[in-house]
N, C-alpha and C positions, 0 to 999 in steps of 0.2 A: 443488510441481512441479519446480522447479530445474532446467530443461534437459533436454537430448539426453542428456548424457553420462554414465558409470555413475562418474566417479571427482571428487571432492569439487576445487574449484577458488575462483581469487580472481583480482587482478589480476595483470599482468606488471609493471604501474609505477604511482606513486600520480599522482593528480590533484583537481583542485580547481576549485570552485563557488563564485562569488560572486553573490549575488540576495540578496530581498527575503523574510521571512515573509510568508505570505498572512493570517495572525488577528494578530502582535504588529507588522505593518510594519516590524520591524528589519531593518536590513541583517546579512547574517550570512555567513560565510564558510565551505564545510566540505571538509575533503580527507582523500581514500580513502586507502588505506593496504594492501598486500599483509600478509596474513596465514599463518600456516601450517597444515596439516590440521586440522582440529579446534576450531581456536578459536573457530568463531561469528561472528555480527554483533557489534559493537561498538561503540557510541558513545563518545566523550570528548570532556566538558565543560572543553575548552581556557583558555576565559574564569573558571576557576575557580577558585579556592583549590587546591592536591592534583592542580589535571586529573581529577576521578575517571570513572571509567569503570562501563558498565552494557551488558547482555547485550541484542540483541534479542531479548527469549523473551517469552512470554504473562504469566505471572509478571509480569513488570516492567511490564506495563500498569496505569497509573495514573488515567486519563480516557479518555474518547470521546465528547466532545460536540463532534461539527463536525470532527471528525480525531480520529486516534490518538496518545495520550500515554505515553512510558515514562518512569521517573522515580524516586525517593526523596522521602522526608519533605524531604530538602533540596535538590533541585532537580529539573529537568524538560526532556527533549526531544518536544518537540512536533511532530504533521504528520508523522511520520515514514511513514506510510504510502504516499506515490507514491514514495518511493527505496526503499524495501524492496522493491515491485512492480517495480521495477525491475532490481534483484536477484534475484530470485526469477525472474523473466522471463528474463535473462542468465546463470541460473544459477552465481551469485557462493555459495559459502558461507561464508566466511573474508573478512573484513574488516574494518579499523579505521574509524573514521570520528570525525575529528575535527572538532568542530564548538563556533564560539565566540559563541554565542548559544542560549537556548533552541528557539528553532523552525526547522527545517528550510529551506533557500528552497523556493520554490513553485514555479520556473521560469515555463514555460508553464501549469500550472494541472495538466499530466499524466507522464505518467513516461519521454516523447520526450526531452526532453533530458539527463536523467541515465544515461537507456541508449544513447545517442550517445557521452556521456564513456564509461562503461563500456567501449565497444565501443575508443572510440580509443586506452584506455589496451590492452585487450588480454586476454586470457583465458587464463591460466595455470593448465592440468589438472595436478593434485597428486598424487600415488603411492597415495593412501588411496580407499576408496571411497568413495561416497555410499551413503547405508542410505536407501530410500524404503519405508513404508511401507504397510498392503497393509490396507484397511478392509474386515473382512468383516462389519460387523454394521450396522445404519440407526441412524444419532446422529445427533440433531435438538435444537434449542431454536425455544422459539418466548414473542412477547410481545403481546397480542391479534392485530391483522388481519397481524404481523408474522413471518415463521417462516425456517430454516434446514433443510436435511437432507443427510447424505451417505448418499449408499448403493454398496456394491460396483461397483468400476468396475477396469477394466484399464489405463486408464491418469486423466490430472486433465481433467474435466467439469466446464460449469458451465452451469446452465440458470437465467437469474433474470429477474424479473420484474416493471418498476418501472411503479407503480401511480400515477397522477396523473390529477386533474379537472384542471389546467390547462390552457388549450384549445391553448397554442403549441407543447406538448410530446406529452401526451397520454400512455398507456399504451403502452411501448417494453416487447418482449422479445427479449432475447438467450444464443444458445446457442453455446461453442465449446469442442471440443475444445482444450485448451488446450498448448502447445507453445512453442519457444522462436521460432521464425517466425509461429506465428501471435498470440503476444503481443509482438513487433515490429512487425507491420502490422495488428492489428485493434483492439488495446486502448493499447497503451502513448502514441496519439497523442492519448488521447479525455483533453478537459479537463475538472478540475472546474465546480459551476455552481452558479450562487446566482439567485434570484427579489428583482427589484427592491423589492418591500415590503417584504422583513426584513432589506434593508441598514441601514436606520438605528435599529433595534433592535440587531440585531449586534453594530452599532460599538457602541452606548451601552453592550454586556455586554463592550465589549473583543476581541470576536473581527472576522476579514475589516478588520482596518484596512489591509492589504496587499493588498487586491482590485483589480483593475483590469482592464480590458477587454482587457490584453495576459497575464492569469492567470486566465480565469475566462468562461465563456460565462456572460452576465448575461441571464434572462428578464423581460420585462417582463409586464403583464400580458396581452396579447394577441398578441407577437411575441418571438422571440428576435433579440437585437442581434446578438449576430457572426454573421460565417459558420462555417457548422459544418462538423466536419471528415465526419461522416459521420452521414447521417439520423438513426441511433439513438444519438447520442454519449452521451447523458446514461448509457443503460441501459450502452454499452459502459465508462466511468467507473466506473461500480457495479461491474461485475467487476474493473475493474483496482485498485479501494480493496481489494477481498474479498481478491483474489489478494495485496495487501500483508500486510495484517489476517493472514491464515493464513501468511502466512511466518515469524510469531512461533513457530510450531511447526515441529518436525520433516518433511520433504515427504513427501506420502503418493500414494496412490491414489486414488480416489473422485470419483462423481456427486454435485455439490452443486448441490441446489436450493433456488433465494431466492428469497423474495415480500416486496418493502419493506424488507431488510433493511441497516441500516447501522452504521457501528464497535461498535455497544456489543453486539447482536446477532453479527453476527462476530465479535470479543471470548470471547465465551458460547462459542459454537461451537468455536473455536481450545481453549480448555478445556477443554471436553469432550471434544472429540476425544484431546490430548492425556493427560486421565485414561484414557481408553480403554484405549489404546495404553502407556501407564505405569503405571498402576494395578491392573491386573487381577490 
């Protein structure tokens, strides 16, 4: 999606995040960095031997269990998916992002405060264009009761549809034209969420050791503990993970509709699409 604007942009000045991973509880520190046309997302592993550096592009997805991982055989940034949404949202395309831990912080749990800093550092349109491209054919994956599709659309759609017996949540769908105001006020506030039974499984697998009830709406089994930011939070989450997830590729056009679908499923998607669009 990447915004209103037709010309490729970054920040005007860098800035910086200190918080918590949500899966390794490390404290981790990362700060943005202005880029120049062309160059892409960017990670650098600061805390490194070399500092090496790695592209956000689909390609470099490495895992998706419980968040999105990009990475090499020797090392790994994790969770990157709410600040990518975020980006993606603010229509950032150029950026460094230095970062001296493997996992991302978690902030609030959703992508409100990293498009806060965004916004504060500033939006710096660049001379070159943005190239969004234009999906004229139906590209789908799908993994049993699980499915994805895009079809021809004139501008970025998302119809999804999260599918739960849980009684405190229940079957949530959500549909929004998607934009750079209305992924400011409808999605970017919606926090991640975890179900009280597979906290302490989780942890035992090493993931959600940074969870907490100021990063994460927690469901119990018959009530959800916080207050929610809005009725259908959970579902409005799932689009703002998607909307990261697909920022690993090129921005395009298209209706994309989701049933259950999460990073690894998006992942698939991101892919294909991409061969689409590159491979022909």
């Amino acid at each position: 999606m990447r915004s209103n604007s037709e010309k490729q942009q970054t920040l005007k000045e860098s800035i910086s995040y200190d918080g918590v991973g949500l899966h390794t509880g490390q404290n981790v520190k990362i700060t943005c960095k202005p880029l120049p046309a062309d160059s892409g997302i960017i990670f650098k592993r600061v805390d490194l031997p070399g500092k090496p550096e790695i592209k956000a592009e689909v390609d470099n997805v490495v895992a998706t269990n419980r968040s999105t991982t990009i990475g090499t055989d020797e090392y790994r940034i994790s969770t990157v998916e709410h600040l990518l949404s975020a980006l993606n949202g603010a229509g950032i395309d150029n950026l460094l992002i230095e970062i001296n831990a493997e996992e991302v912080p978690v902030t609030d749990g959703s992508a409100k405060v990293f498009l806060e800093l965004l916004y504060e550092a500033g939006i710096e349109e660049l001379d070159s264009k943005r190239k969004v491209y234009k999906i004229d054919e139906i590209i789908w994956v799908r993994e049993g009761d699980a499915y994805l599709v895009v079809l021809p659309f004139v501008s970025f759609k998302t119809s999804y549809t999260f599918v739960s017996e849980h009684s405190a949540i229940g079957n949530q769908f959500g549909e929004f034209i998607i934009n750079e105001e209305v992924f400011r006020d409808e999605l970017a506030p919606c926090r991640t969420f975890g179900f009280a039974q597979e906290i302490e499984d989780l942890q035992a697998r090493g993931l959600a050791l940074g969870g907490s009830l100021e990063n994460a709406i927690l469901i119990e089994e018959d009530e959800v503990i916080n207050d929610l930011r809005f009725p259908d939070e959970i579902v409005r989450h799932k689009i703002l993970d998607l909307v990261g997830d697909l920022s690993l590729i090129p921005p395009f056009k298209g209706h994309i509709i989701a049933v259950r679908s999460g990073h690894k499923l998006n992942v698939k998607l991101a892919k294909n699409i991409k061969s689409y669009l590159f491979d022909q």
